[in-house]
GUPAVEX-212606 format. One record per residue (C-alpha): residue in one letter; x negated, y, z negated. Coordinates in steps of 0.1 Angstrom, whole numbers, plus 5000, padded with zeros to 4 digits. Layout:
BEGIN
AXYZ;...
//
This chain:
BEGIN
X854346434633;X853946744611;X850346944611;X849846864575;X849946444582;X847546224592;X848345914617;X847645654595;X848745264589;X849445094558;X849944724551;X851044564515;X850644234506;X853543964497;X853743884461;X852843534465;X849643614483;X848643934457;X849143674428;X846943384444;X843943604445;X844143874418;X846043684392;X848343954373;X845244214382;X846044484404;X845144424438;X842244634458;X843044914477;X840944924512;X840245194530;X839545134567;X837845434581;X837445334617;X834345424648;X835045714672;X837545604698;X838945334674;X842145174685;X844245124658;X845244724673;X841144664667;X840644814632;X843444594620;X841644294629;X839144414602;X842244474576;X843644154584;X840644014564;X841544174532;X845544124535;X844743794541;X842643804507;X845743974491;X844844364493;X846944654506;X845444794533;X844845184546;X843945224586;X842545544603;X840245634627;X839546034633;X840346214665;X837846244690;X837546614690;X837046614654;X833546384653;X832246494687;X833346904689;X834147024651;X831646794631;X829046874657;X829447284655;X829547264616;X832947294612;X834347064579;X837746954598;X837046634580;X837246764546;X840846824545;X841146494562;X839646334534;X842046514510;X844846374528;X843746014525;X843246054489;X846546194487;X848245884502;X847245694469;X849345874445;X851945914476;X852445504474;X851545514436;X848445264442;X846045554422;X845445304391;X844444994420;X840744944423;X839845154454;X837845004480;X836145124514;X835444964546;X833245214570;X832545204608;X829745394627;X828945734620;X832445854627;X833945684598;X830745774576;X831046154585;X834646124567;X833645914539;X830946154533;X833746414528;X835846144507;X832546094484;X832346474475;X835846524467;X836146224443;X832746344429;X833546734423;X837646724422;X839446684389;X842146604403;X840746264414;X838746174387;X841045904375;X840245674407;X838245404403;X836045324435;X834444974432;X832544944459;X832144974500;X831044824527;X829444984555;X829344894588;X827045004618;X825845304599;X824545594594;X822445734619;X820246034613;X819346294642;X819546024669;X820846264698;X820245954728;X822145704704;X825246024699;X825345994737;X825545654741;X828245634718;X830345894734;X829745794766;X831245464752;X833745614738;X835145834774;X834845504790;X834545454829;X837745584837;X836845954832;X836146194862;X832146134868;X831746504870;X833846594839;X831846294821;X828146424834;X829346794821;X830946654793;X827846464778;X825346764789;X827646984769;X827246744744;X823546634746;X822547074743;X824947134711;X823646834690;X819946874698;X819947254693;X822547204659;X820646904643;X817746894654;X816047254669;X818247474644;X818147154614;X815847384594;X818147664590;X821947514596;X821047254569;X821347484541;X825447574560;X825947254570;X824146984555;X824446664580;X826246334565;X823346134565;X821246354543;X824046444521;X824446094506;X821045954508;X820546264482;X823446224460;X825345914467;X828145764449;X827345504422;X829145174431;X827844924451;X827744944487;X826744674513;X825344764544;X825844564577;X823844664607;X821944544640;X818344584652;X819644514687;X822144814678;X821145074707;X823845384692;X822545344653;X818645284650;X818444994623;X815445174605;X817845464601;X819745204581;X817345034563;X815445404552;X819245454535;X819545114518;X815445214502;X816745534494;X819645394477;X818245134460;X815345364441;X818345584427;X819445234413;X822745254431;X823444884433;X823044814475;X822944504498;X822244494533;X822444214561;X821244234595;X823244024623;X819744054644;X821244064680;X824644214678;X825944544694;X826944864676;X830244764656;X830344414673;X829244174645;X832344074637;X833344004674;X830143814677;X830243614645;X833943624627;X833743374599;X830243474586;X831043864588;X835243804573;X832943614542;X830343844536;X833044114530;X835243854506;X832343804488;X831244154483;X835044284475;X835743944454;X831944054434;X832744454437;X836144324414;X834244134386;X831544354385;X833844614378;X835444574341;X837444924340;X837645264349;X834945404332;X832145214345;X833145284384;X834945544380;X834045854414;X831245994398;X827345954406;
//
């Protein structure tokens, strides 16, 4: 694969499906934006919800190295990344579809953050119409022991023990001194994700699903977003699953979580009534 491409998947629906659903109305466009050490064969059990419901469907998950090592040192790999999704719209001439996004963890939220900015500041992408998102296990703000836990997760128990203690100590050192020590001064260079869209987020609707028993995303970091959200009059929802684990509330409970997302994308659609009220801005 060239430099310039992302690894990506993309599913269309039949006809017969599209027109059982939507009814002659373009049919949603969702973006999957999948956890840190995603496998693509798990994130399409979440887009199988939405093809099912008649929607195309866009899949990927960044590298590794690019939400644990670039993100972490400041550097906006991300942001081009985000370009290059956006660019895949007019590539398969969808741009004029409702847009939806599905987010995982705080590696899919550190991308959407970057997706957010271009479609609020770029001209070129003013013409898409974003109805709504849904969010899920996410975000988490300054939380270096739940970072570890989800990159610990994420190298797995197959890993050299030595190489995984160095690896996590390496780690552990970076993020505390970036976000946490230096926070004060890097945040004017690098501002983290979390802050960036609790202080100007994008205006559609968003619905938040989350854990307290989460042990990677603390649920009050959550719920602090969804208040912050709400008094900017950004239309928000949230739902907590109570004793799930980080990005396992659909493993856990399948039919409630597949029809709390129906029901937000099927209300996200007759909410929005064209392009102007949902359009990219804030």
């Amino acid at each position: 694969m060239a430099d310039d491409e992302i690894d990506y998947n993309i599913v269309f629906p039949d006809a017969v499906t599209s027109e059982r659903h939507w009814k002659g109305t373009r049919e949603p466009v969702v973006l999957l934006l999948g956890w840190a050490g995603c496998r693509d064969k798990h994130l399409s059990k979440y887009s199988a919800i939405y093809n099912q419901q008649g929607c195309v469907t866009i899949r990927y998950t960044a590298p590794l190295k690019t939400v644990f090592i670039s993100e972490s040192f400041g550097y906006k790999e991300l942001s081009g990344t985000a370009h290059k999704l956006l660019d895949i719209l007019y590539d398969y001439e969808v741009e004029n579809s409702p847009i939806f996004f599905h987010i995982f963890s705080n590696g899919g939220f550190m991308l959407y953050r970057y997706v957010v900015e271009l479609l609020q500041r770029e001209k070129q992408f003013s013409s898409l119409r974003v109805i709504g998102a849904v969010v899920d296990s996410a975000p988490g703000s300054g939380n270096v022991r739940g970072a570890l836990r989800a990159l610990a997760a994420t190298l797995g128990p197959r890993i050299n023990a030595v190489l995984r203690c160095v690896l996590l100590s390496l780690f552990a050192v970076t993020v505390f001194l970036l976000r946490i020590v230096l926070y004060p001064v890097t945040k004017y260079i690098h501002r983290n994700h979390y802050d960036a869209l609790r202080e100007r987020p994008p205006a559609w609707p968003q619905l938040y699903l989350y854990s307290r028993a989460d042990m990677v995303i603390r649920h009050t970091d959550v719920e602090l977003m969804v208040e912050a959200l709400g008094r900017k009059g950004v239309p928000v929802d949230s739902f907590d699953f109570g004793s799930t684990a980080h990005v396992s509330h659909f493993r856990d409970f399948p039919a409630q979580y597949a029809q709390k997302c129906r029901d937000f994308l099927i209300s996200c659609m007759k909410d929005s009534d064209g392009p102007e009220k949902s359009k990219s801005g804030c």
